[in-house]
C-alpha positions in Angstrom: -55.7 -165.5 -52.9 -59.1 -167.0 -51.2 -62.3 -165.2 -51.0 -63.3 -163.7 -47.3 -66.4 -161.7 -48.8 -69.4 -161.6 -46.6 -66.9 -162.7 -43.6 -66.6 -160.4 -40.5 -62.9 -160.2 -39.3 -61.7 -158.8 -35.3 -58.5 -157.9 -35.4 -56.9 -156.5 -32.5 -53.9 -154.6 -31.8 -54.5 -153.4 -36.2 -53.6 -149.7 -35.9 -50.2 -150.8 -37.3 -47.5 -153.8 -37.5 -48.9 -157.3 -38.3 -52.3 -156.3 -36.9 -52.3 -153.7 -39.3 -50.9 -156.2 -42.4 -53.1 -158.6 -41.3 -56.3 -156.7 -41.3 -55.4 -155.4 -44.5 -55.2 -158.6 -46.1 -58.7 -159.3 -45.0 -60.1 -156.5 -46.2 -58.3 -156.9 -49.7 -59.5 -160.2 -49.8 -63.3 -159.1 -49.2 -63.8 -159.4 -45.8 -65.3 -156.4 -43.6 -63.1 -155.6 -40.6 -62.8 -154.6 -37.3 -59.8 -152.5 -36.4 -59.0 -152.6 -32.6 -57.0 -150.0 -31.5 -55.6 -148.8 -27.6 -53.9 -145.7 -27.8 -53.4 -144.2 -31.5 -56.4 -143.2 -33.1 -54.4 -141.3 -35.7 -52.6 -144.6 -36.9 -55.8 -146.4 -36.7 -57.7 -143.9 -38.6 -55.3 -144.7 -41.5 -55.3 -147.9 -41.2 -59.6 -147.5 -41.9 -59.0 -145.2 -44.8 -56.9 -147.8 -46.9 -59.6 -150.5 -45.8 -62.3 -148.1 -47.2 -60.3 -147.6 -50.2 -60.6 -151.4 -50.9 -64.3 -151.5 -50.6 -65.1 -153.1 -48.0 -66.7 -152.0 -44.2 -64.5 -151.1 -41.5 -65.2 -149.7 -38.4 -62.0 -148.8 -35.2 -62.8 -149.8 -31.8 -60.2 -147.9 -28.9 -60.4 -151.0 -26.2 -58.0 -151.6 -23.1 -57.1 -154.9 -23.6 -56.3 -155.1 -20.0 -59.5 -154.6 -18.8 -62.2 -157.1 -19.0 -65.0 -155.0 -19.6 -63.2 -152.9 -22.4 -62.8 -156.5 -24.5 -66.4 -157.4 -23.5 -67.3 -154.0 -24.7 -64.8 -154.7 -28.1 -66.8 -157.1 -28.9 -70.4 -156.2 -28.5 -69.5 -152.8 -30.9 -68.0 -155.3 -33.1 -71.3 -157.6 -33.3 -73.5 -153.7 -33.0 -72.1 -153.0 -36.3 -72.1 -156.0 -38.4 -74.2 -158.7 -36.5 -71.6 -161.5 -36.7 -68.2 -162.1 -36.1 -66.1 -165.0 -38.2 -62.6 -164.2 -37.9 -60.6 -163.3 -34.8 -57.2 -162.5 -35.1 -55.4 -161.9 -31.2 -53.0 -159.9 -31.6 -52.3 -156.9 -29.7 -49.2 -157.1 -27.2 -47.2 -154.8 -25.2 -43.8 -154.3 -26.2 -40.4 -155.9 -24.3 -39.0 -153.5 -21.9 -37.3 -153.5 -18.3 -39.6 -154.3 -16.0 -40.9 -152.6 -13.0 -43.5 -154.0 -10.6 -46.2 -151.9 -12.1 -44.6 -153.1 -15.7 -45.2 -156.9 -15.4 -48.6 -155.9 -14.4 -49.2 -154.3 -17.7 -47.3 -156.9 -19.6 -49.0 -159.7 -17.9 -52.4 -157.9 -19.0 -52.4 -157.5 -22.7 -50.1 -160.5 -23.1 -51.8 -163.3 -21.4 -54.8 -161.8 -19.2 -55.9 -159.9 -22.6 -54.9 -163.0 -25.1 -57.3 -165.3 -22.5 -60.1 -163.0 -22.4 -59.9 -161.9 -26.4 -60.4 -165.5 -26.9 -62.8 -166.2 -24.6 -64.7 -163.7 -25.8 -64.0 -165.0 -29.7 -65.3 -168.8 -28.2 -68.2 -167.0 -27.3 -69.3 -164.7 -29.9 -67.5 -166.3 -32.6 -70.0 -167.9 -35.5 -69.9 -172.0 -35.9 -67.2 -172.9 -38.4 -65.2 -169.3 -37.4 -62.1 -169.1 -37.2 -59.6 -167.8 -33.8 -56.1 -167.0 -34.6 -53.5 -166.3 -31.9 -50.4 -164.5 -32.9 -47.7 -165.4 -30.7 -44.1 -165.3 -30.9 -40.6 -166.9 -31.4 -39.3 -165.5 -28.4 -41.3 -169.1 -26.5 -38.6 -171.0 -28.2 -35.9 -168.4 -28.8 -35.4 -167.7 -25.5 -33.0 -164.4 -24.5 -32.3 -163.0 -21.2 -33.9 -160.2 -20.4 -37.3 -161.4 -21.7 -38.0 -163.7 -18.9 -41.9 -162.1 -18.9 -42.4 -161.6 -22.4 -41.7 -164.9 -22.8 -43.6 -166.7 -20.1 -47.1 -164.4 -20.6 -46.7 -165.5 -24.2 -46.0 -169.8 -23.8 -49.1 -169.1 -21.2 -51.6 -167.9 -24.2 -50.0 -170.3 -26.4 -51.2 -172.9 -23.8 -54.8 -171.3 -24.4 -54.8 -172.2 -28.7 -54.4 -175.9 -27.6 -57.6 -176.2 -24.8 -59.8 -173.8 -26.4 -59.4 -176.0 -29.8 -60.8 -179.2 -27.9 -63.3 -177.0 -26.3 -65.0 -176.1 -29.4 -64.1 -177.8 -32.1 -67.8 -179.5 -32.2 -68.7 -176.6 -33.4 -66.5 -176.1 -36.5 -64.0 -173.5 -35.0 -60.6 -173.9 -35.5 -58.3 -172.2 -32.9 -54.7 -172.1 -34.4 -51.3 -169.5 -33.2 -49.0 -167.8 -35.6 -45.7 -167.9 -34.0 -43.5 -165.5 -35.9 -39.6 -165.2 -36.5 -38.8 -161.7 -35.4 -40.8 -158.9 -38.0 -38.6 -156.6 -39.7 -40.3 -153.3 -39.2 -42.5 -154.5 -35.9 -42.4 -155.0 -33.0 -38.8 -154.6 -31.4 -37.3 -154.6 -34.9 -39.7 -151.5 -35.5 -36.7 -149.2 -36.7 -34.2 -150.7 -38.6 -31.3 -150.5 -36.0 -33.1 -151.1 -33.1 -31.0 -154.4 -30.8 -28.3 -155.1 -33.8 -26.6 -157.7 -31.6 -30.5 -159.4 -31.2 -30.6 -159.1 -35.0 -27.0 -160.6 -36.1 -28.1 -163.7 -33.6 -32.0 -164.2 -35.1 -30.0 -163.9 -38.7 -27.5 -166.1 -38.1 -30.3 -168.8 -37.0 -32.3 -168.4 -40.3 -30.5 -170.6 -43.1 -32.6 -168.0 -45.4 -30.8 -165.4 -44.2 -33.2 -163.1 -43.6 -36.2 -161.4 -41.1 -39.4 -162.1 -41.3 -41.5 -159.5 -43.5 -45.2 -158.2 -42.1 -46.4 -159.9 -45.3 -45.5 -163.3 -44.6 -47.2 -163.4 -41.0 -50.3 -162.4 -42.9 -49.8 -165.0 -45.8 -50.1 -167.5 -42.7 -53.3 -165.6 -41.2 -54.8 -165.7 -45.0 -54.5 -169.3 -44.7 -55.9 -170.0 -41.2 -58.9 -167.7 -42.1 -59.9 -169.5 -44.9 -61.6 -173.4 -46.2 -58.3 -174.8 -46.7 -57.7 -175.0 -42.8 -60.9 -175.9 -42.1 -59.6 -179.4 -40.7 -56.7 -177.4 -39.0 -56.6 -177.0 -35.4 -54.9 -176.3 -32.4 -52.0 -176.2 -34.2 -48.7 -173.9 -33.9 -47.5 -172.5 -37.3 -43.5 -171.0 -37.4 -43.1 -168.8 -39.7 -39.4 -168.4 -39.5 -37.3 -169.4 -42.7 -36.4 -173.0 -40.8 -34.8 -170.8 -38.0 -33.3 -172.9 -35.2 -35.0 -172.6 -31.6 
């Protein structure tokens, strides 16, 4: 395990799922964290407790992710309370559903218009030699019907890892995605027999047979947040047991 101590880690979308994994993997591994949360102060309250428990400083920050001025303000708290920020992990989504007019709106938000203005704001406020770490998903190349938007808001941030790495890489920041085999226990795959066609399909693809586990999106986030990747950028990790796309 690498050493994150006097590191200060942004994580957003951490109230629970790989936000939450991931931002407890920091924490474990010294650094102090930032949980961002939208809706469910509840979940993100626990999610602080078992930070405290490690030991090291954690504050929640409730942010729209949507909104501009919520992820400006996400920010500034962030910097408020610990005067630096190293690590930004962006990660919060909106989940696949049927779409209505007012539905691609939202999805369009926290997908894209929130992943570009997370990450401008990391470029930004982010100390030289940080690290920004976009989690995106396997659904850009595992395309299914039905998840036309999803899909598209999601290859449009990915787009985002590869410019903002030549834009400020002279500073020592590394800009890298996560790109995820479907998560047992997040996301759609949440409760175990949520889409079981989806899931028979997404098996079938892996020759190991198996989901992705919460853990092993974080093993990847451990590694982009520490030295050893320090000459890694702009790149687009799968995590997905040699799945086909």
């Amino acid at each position: 395990m690498y050493n994150l101590s006097n590191k200060v880690a942004l994580i957003t979308g951490a109230a629970n799922g790989l936000g939450k994994a991931i931002a407890e993997r920091y924490a474990a591994l010294g650094a102090n964290i930032i949980v961002h949360y939208s809706r469910d102060k509840m979940l993100a309250d626990e999610v602080v407790s078992n930070i405290k428990a490690m030991g090291a400083k954690v504050i929640s920050v409730q942010a729209d992710v949507n909104k501009v001025t919520e992820i400006e303000r996400l920010f500034a708290e962030a910097k408020k309370a610990f005067g630096k920020i190293d690590i930004v992990v962006a990660n919060a989504e909106n989940e696949i559903t049927e779409f209505t007019e007012d539905r691609f709106g939202r999805e369009n938000g926290a997908n894209f218009t929130g992943a570009y203005f997370t990450m401008r704001q990391a470029a930004k406020n982010v100390t030289d030699n940080g690290r920004i770490i976009y989690i995106a998903s396997t659904m850009i190349s595992f395309s299914e019907t039905g998840m036309t938007v999803y899909c598209g808001t999601k290859s449009a941030s990915s787009c985002l890892v590869d410019i903002l790495s030549k834009e400020i890489g002279y500073k020592g920041i590394t800009v890298n995605a996560i790109i995820p085999f479907a998560v047992d226990h997040a996301g759609v795959f949440t409760e175990a027999d949520n889409h079981p066609e989806l899931g028979k399909k997404l098996l079938d693809s892996c020759p190991m047979g198996r989901l992705a586990e919460m853990e092993d999106v974080a093993n990847a986030a451990e590694f982009f947040a520490s030295d050893l990747s320090s000459f890694v950028n702009g790149q687009h990790l799968h995590v997905n047991g040699g799945a086909a796309n």
